[in-house]
MARNUDO-208345 format. One record per residue (C-alpha): residue number from 1; residue in three letters; x, y, z. Coordinates in steps of 0.05 Angstrom, whole numbers, plus 5000, padded with zeros to 4 digits. Example, Ala and Ser with C-alpha at 12.3 -4.5 7.8 and 13.67 -1.06 7.14 Angstrom:
REM residues 2
REC  dopa  roti     u     v     w
REC     1   ALA  5246  4910  5156
REC     2   SER  5273  4979  5143
REM end
This chain:
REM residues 395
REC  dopa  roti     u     v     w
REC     1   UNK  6546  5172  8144
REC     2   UNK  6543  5248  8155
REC     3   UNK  6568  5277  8077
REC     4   UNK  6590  5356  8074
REC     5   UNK  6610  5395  8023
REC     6   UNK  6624  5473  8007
REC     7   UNK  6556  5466  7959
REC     8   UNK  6498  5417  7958
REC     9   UNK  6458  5424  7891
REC    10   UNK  6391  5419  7932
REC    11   UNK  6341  5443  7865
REC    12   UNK  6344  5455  7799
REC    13   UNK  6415  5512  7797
REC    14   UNK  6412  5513  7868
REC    15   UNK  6464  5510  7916
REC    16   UNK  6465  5502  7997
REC    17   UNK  6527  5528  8013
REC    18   UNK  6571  5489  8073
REC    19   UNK  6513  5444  8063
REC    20   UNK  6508  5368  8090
REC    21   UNK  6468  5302  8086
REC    22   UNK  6459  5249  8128
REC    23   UNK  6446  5184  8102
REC    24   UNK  6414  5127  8140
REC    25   UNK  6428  5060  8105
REC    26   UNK  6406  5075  8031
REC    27   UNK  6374  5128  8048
REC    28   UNK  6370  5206  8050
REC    29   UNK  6358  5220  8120
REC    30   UNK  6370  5304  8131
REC    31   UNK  6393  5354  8086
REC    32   UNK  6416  5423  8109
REC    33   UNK  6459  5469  8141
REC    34   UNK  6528  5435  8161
REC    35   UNK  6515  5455  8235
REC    36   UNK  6443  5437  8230
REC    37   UNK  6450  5371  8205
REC    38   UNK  6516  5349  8244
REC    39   UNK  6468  5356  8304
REC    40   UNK  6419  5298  8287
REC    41   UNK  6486  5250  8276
REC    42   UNK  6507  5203  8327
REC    43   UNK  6580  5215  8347
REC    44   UNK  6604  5154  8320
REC    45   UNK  6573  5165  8250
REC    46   UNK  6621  5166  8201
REC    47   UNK  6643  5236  8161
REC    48   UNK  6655  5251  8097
REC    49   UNK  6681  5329  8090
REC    50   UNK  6698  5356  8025
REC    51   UNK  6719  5419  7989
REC    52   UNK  6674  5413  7928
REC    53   UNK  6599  5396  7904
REC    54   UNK  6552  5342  7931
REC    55   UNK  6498  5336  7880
REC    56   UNK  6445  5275  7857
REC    57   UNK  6475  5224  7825
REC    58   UNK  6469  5217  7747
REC    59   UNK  6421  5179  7703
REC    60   UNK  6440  5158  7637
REC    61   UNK  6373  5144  7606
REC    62   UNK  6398  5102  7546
REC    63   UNK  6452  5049  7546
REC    64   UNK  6467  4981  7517
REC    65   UNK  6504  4945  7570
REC    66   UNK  6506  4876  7518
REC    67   UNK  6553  4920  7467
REC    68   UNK  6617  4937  7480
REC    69   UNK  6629  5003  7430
REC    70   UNK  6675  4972  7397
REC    71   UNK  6683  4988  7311
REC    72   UNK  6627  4928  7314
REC    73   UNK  6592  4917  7373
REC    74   UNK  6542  4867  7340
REC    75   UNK  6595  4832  7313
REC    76   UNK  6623  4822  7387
REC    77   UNK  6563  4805  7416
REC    78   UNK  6547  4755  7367
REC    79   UNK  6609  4717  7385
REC    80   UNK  6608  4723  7463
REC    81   UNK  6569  4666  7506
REC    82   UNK  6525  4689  7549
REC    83   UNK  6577  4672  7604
REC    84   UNK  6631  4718  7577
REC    85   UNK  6578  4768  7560
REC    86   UNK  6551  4779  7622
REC    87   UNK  6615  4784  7663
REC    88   UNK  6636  4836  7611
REC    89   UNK  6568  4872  7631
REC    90   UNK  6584  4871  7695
REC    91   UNK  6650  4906  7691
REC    92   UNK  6604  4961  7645
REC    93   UNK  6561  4970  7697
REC    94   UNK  6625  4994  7742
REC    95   UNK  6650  5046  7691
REC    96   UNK  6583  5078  7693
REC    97   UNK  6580  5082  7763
REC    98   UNK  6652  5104  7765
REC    99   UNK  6634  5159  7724
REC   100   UNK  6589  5182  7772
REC   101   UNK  6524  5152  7743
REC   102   UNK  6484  5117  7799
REC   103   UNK  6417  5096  7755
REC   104   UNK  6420  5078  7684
REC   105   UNK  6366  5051  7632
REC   106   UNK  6383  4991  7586
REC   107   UNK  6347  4990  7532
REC   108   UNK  6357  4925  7494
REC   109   UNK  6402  4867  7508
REC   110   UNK  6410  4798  7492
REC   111   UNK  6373  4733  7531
REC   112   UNK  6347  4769  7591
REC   113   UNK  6421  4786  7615
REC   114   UNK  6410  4855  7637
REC   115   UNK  6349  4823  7680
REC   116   UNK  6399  4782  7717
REC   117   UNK  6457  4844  7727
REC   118   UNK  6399  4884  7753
REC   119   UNK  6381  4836  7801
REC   120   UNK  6460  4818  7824
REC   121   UNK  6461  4906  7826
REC   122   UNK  6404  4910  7876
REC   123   UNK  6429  4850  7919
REC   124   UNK  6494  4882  7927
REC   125   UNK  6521  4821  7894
REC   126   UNK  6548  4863  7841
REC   127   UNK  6580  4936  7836
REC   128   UNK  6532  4980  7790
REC   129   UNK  6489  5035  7780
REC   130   UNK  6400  5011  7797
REC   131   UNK  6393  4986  7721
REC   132   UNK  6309  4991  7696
REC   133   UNK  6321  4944  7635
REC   134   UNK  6281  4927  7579
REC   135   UNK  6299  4859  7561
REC   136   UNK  6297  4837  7488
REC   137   UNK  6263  4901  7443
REC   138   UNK  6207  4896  7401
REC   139   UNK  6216  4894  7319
REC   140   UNK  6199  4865  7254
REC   141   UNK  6222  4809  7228
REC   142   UNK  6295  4820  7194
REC   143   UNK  6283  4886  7229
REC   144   UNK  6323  4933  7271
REC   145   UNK  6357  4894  7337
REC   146   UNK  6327  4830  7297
REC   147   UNK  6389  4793  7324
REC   148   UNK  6370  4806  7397
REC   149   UNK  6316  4763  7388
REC   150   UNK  6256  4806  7391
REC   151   UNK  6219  4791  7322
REC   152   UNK  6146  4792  7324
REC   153   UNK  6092  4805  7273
REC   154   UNK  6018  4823  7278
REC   155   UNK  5984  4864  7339
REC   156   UNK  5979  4787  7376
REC   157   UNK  6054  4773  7368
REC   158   UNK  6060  4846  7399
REC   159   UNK  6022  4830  7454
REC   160   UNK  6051  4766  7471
REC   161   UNK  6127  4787  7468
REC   162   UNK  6111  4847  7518
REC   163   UNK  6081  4804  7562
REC   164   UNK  6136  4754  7563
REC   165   UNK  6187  4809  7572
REC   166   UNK  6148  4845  7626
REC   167   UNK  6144  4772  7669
REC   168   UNK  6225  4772  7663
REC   169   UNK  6227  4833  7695
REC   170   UNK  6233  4893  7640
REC   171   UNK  6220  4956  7671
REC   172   UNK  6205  4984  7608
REC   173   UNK  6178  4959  7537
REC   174   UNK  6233  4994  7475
REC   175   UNK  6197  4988  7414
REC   176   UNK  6237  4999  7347
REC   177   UNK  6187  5041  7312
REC   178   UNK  6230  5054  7259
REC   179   UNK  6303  5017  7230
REC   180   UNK  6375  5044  7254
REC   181   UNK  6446  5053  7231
REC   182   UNK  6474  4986  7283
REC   183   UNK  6425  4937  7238
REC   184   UNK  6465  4933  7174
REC   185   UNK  6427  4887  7135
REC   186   UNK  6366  4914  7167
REC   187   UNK  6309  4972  7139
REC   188   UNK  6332  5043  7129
REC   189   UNK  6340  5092  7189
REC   190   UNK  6284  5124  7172
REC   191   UNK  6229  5082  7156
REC   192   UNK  6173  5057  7197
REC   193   UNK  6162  4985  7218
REC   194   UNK  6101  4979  7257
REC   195   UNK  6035  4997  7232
REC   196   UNK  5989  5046  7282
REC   197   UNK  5947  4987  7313
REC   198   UNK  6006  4941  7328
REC   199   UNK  6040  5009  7359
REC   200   UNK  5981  5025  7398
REC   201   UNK  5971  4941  7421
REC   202   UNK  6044  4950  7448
REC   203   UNK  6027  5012  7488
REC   204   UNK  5967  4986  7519
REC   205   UNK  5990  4921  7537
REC   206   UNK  6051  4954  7562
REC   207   UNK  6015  5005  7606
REC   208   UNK  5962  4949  7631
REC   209   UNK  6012  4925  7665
REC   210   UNK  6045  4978  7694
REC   211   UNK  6107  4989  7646
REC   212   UNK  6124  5050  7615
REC   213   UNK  6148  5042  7530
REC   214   UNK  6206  5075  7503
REC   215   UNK  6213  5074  7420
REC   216   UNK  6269  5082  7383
REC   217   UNK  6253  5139  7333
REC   218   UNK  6293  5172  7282
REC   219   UNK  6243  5177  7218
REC   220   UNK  6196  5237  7223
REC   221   UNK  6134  5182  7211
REC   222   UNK  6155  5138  7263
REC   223   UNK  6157  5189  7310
REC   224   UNK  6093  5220  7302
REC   225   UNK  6066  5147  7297
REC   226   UNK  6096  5136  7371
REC   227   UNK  6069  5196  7391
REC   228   UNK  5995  5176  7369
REC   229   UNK  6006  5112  7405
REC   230   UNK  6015  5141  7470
REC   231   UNK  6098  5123  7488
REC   232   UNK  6129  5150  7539
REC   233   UNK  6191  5170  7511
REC   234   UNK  6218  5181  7440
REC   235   UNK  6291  5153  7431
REC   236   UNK  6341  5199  7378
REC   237   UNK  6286  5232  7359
REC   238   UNK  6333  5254  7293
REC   239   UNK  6262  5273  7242
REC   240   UNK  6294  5237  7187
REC   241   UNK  6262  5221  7122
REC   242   UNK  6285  5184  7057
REC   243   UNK  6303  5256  7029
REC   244   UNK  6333  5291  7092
REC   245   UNK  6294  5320  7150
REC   246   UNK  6229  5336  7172
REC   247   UNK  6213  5371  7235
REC   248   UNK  6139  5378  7249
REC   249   UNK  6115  5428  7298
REC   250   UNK  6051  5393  7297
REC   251   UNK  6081  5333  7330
REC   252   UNK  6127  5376  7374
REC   253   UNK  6056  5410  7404
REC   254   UNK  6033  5332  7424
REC   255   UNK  6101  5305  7449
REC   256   UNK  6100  5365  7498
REC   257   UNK  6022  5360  7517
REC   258   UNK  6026  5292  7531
REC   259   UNK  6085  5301  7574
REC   260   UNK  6137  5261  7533
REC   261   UNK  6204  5264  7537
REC   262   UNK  6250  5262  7487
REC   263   UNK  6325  5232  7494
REC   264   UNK  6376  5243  7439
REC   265   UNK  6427  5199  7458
REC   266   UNK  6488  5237  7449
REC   267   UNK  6547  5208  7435
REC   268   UNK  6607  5234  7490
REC   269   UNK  6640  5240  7422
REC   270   UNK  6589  5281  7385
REC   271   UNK  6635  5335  7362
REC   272   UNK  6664  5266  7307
REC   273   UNK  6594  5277  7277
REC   274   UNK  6603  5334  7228
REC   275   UNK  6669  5294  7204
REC   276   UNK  6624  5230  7203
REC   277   UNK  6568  5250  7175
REC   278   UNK  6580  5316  7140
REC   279   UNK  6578  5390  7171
REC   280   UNK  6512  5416  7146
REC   281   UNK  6471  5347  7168
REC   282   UNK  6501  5346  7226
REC   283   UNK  6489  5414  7240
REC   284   UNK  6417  5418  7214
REC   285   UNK  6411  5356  7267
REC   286   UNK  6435  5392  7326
REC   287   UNK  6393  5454  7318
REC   288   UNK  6340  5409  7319
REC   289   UNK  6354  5388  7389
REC   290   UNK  6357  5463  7404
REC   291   UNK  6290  5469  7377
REC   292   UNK  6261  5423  7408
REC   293   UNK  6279  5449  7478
REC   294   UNK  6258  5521  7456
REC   295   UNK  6191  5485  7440
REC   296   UNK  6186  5457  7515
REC   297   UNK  6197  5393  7506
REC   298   UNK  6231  5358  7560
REC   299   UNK  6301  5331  7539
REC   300   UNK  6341  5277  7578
REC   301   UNK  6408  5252  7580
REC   302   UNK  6435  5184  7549
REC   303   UNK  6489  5168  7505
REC   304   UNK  6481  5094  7475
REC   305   UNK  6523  5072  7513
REC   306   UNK  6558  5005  7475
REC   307   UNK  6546  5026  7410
REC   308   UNK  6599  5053  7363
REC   309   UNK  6645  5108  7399
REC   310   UNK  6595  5109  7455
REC   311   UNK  6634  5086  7510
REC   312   UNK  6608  5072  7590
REC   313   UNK  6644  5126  7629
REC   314   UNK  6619  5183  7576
REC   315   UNK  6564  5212  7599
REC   316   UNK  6600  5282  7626
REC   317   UNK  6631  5286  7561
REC   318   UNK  6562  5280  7518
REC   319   UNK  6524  5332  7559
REC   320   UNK  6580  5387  7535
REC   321   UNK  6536  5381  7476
REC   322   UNK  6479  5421  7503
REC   323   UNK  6519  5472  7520
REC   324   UNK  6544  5479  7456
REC   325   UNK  6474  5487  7439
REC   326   UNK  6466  5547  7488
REC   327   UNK  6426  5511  7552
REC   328   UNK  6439  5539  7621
REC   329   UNK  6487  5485  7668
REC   330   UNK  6420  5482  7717
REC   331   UNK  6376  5459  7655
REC   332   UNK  6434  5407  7632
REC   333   UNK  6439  5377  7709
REC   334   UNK  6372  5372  7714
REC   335   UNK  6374  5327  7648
REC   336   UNK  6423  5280  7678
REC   337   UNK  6391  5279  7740
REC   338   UNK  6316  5302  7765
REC   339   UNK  6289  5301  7693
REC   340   UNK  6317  5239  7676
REC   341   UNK  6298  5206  7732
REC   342   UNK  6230  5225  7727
REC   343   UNK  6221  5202  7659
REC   344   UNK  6240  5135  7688
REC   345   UNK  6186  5135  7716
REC   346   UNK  6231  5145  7790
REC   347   UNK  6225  5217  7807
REC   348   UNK  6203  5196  7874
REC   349   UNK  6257  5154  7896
REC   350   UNK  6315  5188  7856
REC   351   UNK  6352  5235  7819
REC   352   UNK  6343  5289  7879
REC   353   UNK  6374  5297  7944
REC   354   UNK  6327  5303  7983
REC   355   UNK  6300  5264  8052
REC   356   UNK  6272  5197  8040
REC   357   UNK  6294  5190  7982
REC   358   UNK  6352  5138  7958
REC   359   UNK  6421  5165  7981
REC   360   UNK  6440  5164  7908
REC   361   UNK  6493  5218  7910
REC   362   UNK  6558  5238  7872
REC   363   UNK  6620  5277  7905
REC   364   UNK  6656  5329  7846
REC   365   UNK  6703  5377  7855
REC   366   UNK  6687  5436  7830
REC   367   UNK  6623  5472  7812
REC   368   UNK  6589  5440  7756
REC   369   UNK  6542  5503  7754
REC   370   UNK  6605  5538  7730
REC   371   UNK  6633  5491  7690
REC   372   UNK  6616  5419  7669
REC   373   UNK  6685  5388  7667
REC   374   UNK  6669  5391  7742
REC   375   UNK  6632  5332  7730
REC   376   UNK  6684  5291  7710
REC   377   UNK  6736  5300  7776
REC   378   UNK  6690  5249  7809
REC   379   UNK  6724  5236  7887
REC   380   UNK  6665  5188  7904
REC   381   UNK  6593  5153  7887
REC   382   UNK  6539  5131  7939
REC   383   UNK  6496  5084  7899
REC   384   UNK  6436  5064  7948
REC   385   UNK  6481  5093  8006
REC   386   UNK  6534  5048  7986
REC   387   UNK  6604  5086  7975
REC   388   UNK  6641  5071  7921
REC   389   UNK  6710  5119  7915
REC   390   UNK  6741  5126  7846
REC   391   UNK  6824  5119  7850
REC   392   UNK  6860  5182  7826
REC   393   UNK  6796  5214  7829
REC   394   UNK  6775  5215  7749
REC   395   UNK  6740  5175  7700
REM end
């Protein structure tokens, strides 16, 4: 299919005006100048005009297809079979890619599920964005996602629950280094729940084989204890402690060195947070995120999807929340897209258009450069090369 488009976001803020792409099965064949490129098509190759942007498609880095976000998504997922739950993952999977997002990163589910979607996803069997799942996280016993069935204790029960996830498939490890708000009867937020040598067993049996480990972090000493341990990205991120918060520079100067990036899953409804959680935390919280990304350290888009208010078509709405914080559009794409992608570990098969590389693409109208609502007048989504148009043209 030959694609043009009054702009092509070809690099990070840049446009190639009356640009076009060819794509070649699921692939990224030629990207150029409209005349340039409509040369190399065959005449009976199919085309695709239109008066708006052509950029990568989107990555959200941080979903929970298994929840539905619902008022109680455990409580929902706790009732479902694994029948019912599945076919309702599938139909999550198509409001992400609806909304434009065309690779997405589970990061805990129940019973392998998300293994299975991932696999009907790549054999076409199944509408969806690529999925890199984790499987069943990592925690304590009675601790954080306990009910997903990931409970281990000890640096050899570590060892032997990565290595059962990462022969199901996961194409990452999520480790909950510290609790969270979903776990109700679980530890605090907070606190840590591995010790440093059962952290670093997970992160080398993880990267022995190949797999790249993603913990969920929202106390200050789990985070810093994540960093130590070599993970590859820091979920939340939030620097909590028992008192309030504690951001350390210190640890801010290793996540960067080492290349980690950081992914606050925000909610598409994070302006409910000061009202939730009370203006000055929620604040103080924000400008952390800010401060981070004046630090250098490389941010990435994901919004939980499935857990409370954190629905799977939201991921245009949550990244309005860097620009509240003062980033530039360019930086804020390239979160959702190029950055993401290579935090995936898939920077060189996706989130770029570029040739030989996956035909992964999303149609807008509008200039999201200008302004982000742009991002959610989707007209149509090429997942692998595979078009998938969107009916009335939003999400």
């Amino acid at each position: 299919m030959l694609i043009t488009a009054d702009r092509v976001l070809v690099g990070s803020g840049t446009y190639l005006a009356d640009g076009a792409v060819l794509v070649d099965g699921d692939t990224v064949a030629a990207v150029g100048p409209r005349r340039e490129v409509a040369a190399r098509a065959a005449p009976d190759v199919p085309h695709l005009d239109h008066a708006g942007t052509l950029l990568p498609g989107l990555v959200d880095a941080h979903v929970h297809l298994a929840f539905d976000g619902g008022p109680d998504p455990v409580a929902t997922l706790r009732a479902a079979p694994d029948g019912t739950l599945l076919a309702d993952m599938r139909g999550r999977a198509a409001r992400l890619l609806r909304g434009g997002v065309t690779t997405a990163r589970d990061l805990g589910d129940r019973g392998g599920l998300a293994f299975r979607l991932a696999a009907e996803v790549r054999d076409g069997r199944t509408p969806g964005p690529r999925l890199v799942a984790a499987g069943t996280p990592v925690t304590t016993v009675g601790g954080h996602c306990h009910f997903l069935g990931g409970e281990v204790t000890g640096e050899a029960g570590v060892r032997d629950l990565v290595r059962r996830e990462v022969a199901a498939g996961a194409g990452v490890v999520k480790v909950m280094a510290t609790g969270g708000g979903l776990t109700k009867d679980g530890p605090p937020t907070h606190r840590s729940q591995f010790t440093a040598a059962e952290l670093a067993a997970l992160v080398e049996e993880a990267h022995a084989a190949g797999v790249p480990v993603a913990a969920h972090a929202h106390g200050a000493d789990g985070i810093a204890a994540a960093v130590e341990a070599g993970v590859d990205t820091l979920e939340h991120c939030t620097w909590l402690t028992a008192d309030g918060l504690d951001y350390r520079p210190d640890v801010v100067e290793r996540i960067v060195a080492r290349g980690i990036a950081v992914c606050p899953t925000v909610s598409p409804h994070w302006r409910l947070l000061p009202r939730l959680f009370g203006a000055e935390r929620a604040h103080a919280v924000f400008a952390l995120v800010r401060r981070m990304a004046d630090a250098g350290v490389r941010l990435v888009a994901g919004t939980d999807a499935g857990v409370q208010r954190a629905g799977f078509d939201g991921l245009a709405q949550a990244l309005t929340f860097y620009a509240h914080l003062g980033l530039p559009h360019a930086t804020i794409l390239d979160m959702a897209t190029s950055h993401a992608a290579d935090a995936l570990g898939l920077g060189a098969t996706t989130g770029r258009i570029a040739p030989g590389l996956r035909a992964d693409l999303l149609l807008v109208d509008g200039d999201p450069l200008a302004d982000l609502a742009a991002l959610r007048d989707v007209r149509a989504v090429f997942a692998a090369g595979r078009r998938h148009d969107v009916d009335g043209g939003g999400t």
